[in-house]
C-alpha positions as CSV (number, residue, x, y, z in Angstrom):
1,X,-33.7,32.4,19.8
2,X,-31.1,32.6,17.6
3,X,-28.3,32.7,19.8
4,X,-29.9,29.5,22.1
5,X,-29.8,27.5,18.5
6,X,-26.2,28.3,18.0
7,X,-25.5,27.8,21.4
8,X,-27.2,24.1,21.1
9,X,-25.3,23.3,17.7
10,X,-21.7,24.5,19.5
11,X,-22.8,22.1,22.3
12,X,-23.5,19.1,20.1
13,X,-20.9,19.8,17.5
14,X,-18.2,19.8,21.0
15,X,-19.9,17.0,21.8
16,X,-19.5,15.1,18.6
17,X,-15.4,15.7,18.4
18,X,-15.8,14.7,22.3
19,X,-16.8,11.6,21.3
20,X,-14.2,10.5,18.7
21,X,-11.8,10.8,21.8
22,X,-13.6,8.8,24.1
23,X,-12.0,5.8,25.3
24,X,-12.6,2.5,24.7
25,X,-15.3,0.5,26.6
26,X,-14.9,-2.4,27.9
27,X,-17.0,-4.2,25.6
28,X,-15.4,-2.3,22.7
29,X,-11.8,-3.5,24.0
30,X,-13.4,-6.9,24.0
31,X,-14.6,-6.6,20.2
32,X,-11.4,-5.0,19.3
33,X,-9.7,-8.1,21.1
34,X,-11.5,-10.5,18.9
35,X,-10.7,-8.7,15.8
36,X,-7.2,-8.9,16.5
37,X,-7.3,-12.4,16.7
38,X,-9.0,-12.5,13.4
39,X,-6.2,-10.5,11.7
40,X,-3.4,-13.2,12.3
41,X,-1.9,-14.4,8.8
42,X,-3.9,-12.1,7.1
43,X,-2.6,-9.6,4.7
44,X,-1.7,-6.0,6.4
45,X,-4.6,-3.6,6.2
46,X,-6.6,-5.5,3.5
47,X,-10.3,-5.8,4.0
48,X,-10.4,-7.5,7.4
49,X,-8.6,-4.5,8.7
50,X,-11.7,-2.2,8.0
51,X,-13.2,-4.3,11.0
52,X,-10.7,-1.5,13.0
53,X,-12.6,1.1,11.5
54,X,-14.9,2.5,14.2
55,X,-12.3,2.3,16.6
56,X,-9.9,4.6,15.1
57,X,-8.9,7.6,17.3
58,X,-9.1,9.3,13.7
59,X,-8.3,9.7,10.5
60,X,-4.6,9.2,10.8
61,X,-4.7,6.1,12.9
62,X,-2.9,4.3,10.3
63,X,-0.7,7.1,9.1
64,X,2.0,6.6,11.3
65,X,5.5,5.3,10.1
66,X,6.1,1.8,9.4
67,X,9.7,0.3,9.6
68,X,11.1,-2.1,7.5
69,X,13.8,-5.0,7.7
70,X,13.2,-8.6,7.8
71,X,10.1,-7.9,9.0
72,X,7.8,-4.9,9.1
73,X,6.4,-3.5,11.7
74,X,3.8,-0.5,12.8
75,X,0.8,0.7,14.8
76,X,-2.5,2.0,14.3
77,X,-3.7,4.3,17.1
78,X,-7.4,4.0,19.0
79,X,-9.4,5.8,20.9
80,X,-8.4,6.5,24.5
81,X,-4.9,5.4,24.4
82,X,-5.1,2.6,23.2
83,X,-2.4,1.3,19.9
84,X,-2.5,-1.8,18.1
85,X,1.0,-3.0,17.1
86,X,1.5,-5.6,14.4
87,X,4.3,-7.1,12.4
88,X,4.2,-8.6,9.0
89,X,7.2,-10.4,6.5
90,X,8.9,-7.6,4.5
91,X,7.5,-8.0,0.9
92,X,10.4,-6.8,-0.8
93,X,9.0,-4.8,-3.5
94,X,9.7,-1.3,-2.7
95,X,11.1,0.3,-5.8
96,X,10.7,-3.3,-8.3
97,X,7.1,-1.9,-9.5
98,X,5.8,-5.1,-8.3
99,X,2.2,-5.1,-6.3
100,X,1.5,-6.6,-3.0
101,X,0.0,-9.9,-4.1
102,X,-2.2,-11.8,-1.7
103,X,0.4,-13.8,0.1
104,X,2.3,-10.3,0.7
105,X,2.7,-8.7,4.1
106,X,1.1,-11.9,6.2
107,X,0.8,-10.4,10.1
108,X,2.5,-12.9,12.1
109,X,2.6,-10.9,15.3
110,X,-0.1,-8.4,16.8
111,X,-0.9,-6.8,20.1
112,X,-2.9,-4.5,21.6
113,X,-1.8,-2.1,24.5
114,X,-2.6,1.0,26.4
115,X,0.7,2.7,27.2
116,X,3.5,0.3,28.4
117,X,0.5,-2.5,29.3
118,X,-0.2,-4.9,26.8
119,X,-4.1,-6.0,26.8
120,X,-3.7,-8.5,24.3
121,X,-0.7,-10.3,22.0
122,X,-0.6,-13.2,19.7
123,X,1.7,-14.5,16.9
124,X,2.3,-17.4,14.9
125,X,6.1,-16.7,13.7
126,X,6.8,-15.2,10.5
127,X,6.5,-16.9,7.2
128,X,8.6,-16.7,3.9
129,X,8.0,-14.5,1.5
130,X,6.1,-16.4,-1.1
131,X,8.0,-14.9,-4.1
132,X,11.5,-13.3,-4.4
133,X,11.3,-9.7,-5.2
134,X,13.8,-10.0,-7.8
Protein backbone atom coordinates (compact mmCIF):
# COMPACT_ATOMS: atom_id res chain seq x y z
CA UNK A 1 0.00 0.00 0.00
CA UNK A 2 2.61 2.04 0.65
CA UNK A 3 4.58 1.69 -2.37
CA UNK A 4 1.08 2.24 -4.69
CA UNK A 5 0.82 5.84 -2.56
CA UNK A 6 4.26 6.83 -3.47
CA UNK A 7 3.95 5.54 -6.77
CA UNK A 8 0.60 7.88 -7.18
CA UNK A 9 2.40 11.01 -5.54
CA UNK A 10 5.63 10.45 -8.18
CA UNK A 11 2.87 10.34 -10.85
CA UNK A 12 1.18 13.55 -9.88
CA UNK A 13 4.20 15.38 -8.65
CA UNK A 14 5.73 14.41 -12.73
CA UNK A 15 2.62 15.50 -13.74
CA UNK A 16 2.55 18.82 -11.98
CA UNK A 17 6.26 19.92 -13.44
CA UNK A 18 4.64 18.37 -16.79
CA UNK A 19 2.34 20.95 -16.65
CA UNK A 20 4.41 24.15 -16.13
CA UNK A 21 5.90 23.03 -19.66
CA UNK A 22 2.94 22.67 -21.42
CA UNK A 23 2.37 24.83 -24.28
CA UNK A 24 0.19 27.41 -24.79
CA UNK A 25 -3.42 26.91 -25.87
CA UNK A 26 -4.90 28.52 -28.26
CA UNK A 27 -7.12 30.42 -26.10
CA UNK A 28 -4.21 31.10 -23.75
CA UNK A 29 -2.21 32.67 -26.85
CA UNK A 30 -5.39 34.62 -27.43
CA UNK A 31 -5.40 36.04 -23.68
CA UNK A 32 -1.76 36.47 -23.83
CA UNK A 33 -2.38 38.44 -27.26
CA UNK A 34 -4.69 40.80 -25.51
CA UNK A 35 -2.45 41.44 -22.69
CA UNK A 36 0.08 42.50 -24.83
CA UNK A 37 -1.89 44.94 -26.36
CA UNK A 38 -2.65 46.20 -22.93
CA UNK A 39 1.09 46.67 -22.03
CA UNK A 40 1.79 49.39 -24.82
CA UNK A 41 3.01 52.78 -23.04
CA UNK A 42 2.99 51.23 -19.90
CA UNK A 43 5.83 51.22 -17.60
CA UNK A 44 8.18 47.80 -18.02
CA UNK A 45 7.17 45.11 -15.63
CA UNK A 46 5.01 47.35 -13.32
CA UNK A 47 1.73 45.89 -12.17
CA UNK A 48 0.03 45.30 -15.51
CA UNK A 49 2.90 42.94 -16.28
CA UNK A 50 1.71 40.49 -13.39
CA UNK A 51 -1.21 39.92 -16.02
CA UNK A 52 1.94 37.56 -17.72
CA UNK A 53 2.06 35.71 -14.59
CA UNK A 54 0.39 32.41 -15.21
CA UNK A 55 1.97 32.10 -18.42
CA UNK A 56 5.46 32.06 -17.39
CA UNK A 57 7.48 28.99 -18.48
CA UNK A 58 8.89 29.61 -14.83
CA UNK A 59 10.43 31.41 -12.50
CA UNK A 60 13.13 32.93 -14.54
CA UNK A 61 10.94 34.05 -17.36
CA UNK A 62 12.01 37.49 -16.75
CA UNK A 63 15.53 36.88 -15.74
CA UNK A 64 17.06 37.03 -18.89
CA UNK A 65 19.47 39.93 -19.95
CA UNK A 66 18.13 43.13 -20.97
CA UNK A 67 20.30 45.50 -23.27
CA UNK A 68 20.58 49.00 -23.13
CA UNK A 69 21.19 51.96 -25.61
CA UNK A 70 18.76 54.44 -26.79
CA UNK A 71 16.30 52.11 -26.10
CA UNK A 72 16.02 49.00 -24.00
CA UNK A 73 15.09 45.99 -24.92
CA UNK A 74 14.37 42.18 -23.54
CA UNK A 75 12.24 39.10 -23.37
CA UNK A 76 10.26 37.16 -21.03
CA UNK A 77 10.02 33.47 -21.86
CA UNK A 78 6.40 31.34 -21.95
CA UNK A 79 5.36 28.22 -21.93
CA UNK A 80 5.89 26.05 -24.94
CA UNK A 81 8.16 28.19 -26.91
CA UNK A 82 6.68 30.94 -26.84
CA UNK A 83 8.83 34.67 -25.89
CA UNK A 84 7.47 38.00 -25.55
CA UNK A 85 9.91 40.72 -26.78
CA UNK A 86 9.49 44.26 -25.81
CA UNK A 87 11.31 47.57 -25.98
CA UNK A 88 11.14 50.55 -23.76
CA UNK A 89 13.07 54.34 -23.77
CA UNK A 90 16.39 53.91 -21.75
CA UNK A 91 15.68 55.70 -18.42
CA UNK A 92 19.07 56.80 -17.89
CA UNK A 93 19.51 56.27 -14.32
CA UNK A 94 21.85 53.42 -13.93
CA UNK A 95 24.42 54.49 -11.41
CA UNK A 96 22.70 58.41 -10.65
CA UNK A 97 20.71 56.72 -7.43
CA UNK A 98 17.75 57.96 -9.10
CA UNK A 99 14.40 55.61 -9.10
CA UNK A 100 12.37 54.61 -12.04
CA UNK A 101 9.56 57.18 -11.81
CA UNK A 102 6.24 56.48 -13.41
CA UNK A 103 6.89 57.97 -16.83
CA UNK A 104 10.29 55.68 -16.88
CA UNK A 105 10.84 52.73 -19.13
CA UNK A 106 7.36 53.40 -21.38
CA UNK A 107 7.13 49.99 -23.79
CA UNK A 108 6.79 51.44 -27.19
CA UNK A 109 7.30 48.21 -29.00
CA UNK A 110 6.16 44.51 -28.09
CA UNK A 111 5.78 41.19 -29.77
CA UNK A 112 5.02 37.91 -29.20
CA UNK A 113 6.62 34.96 -31.15
CA UNK A 114 7.28 31.27 -31.17
CA UNK A 115 10.75 30.71 -32.67
CA UNK A 116 11.49 32.90 -35.79
CA UNK A 117 7.35 33.38 -36.27
CA UNK A 118 5.96 36.34 -34.83
CA UNK A 119 2.19 35.75 -33.52
CA UNK A 120 1.69 39.10 -32.62
CA UNK A 121 3.62 42.89 -32.76
CA UNK A 122 2.65 46.31 -32.03
CA UNK A 123 4.37 49.65 -31.30
CA UNK A 124 3.67 53.13 -31.05
CA UNK A 125 7.37 54.66 -31.50
CA UNK A 126 9.38 55.51 -28.63
CA UNK A 127 8.84 58.56 -26.49
CA UNK A 128 11.33 60.98 -24.63
CA UNK A 129 12.50 60.41 -21.59
CA UNK A 130 10.48 62.57 -19.38
CA UNK A 131 13.38 63.86 -17.22
CA UNK A 132 17.16 64.02 -17.91
CA UNK A 133 19.13 61.72 -15.82
CA UNK A 134 21.51 64.31 -14.91
Amino acid sequence: MRAFLLAVTLLLLAETLGARDKGLSVLEVERVKHICGGLLDTQYLSKPWKQLEPYYRDERAVASETVCSASCGGEITLRGGYFISCLYCNPMKVGSGKPWGPKDAQVWSISLRKGDKIIFHREIGPKPNPELPW
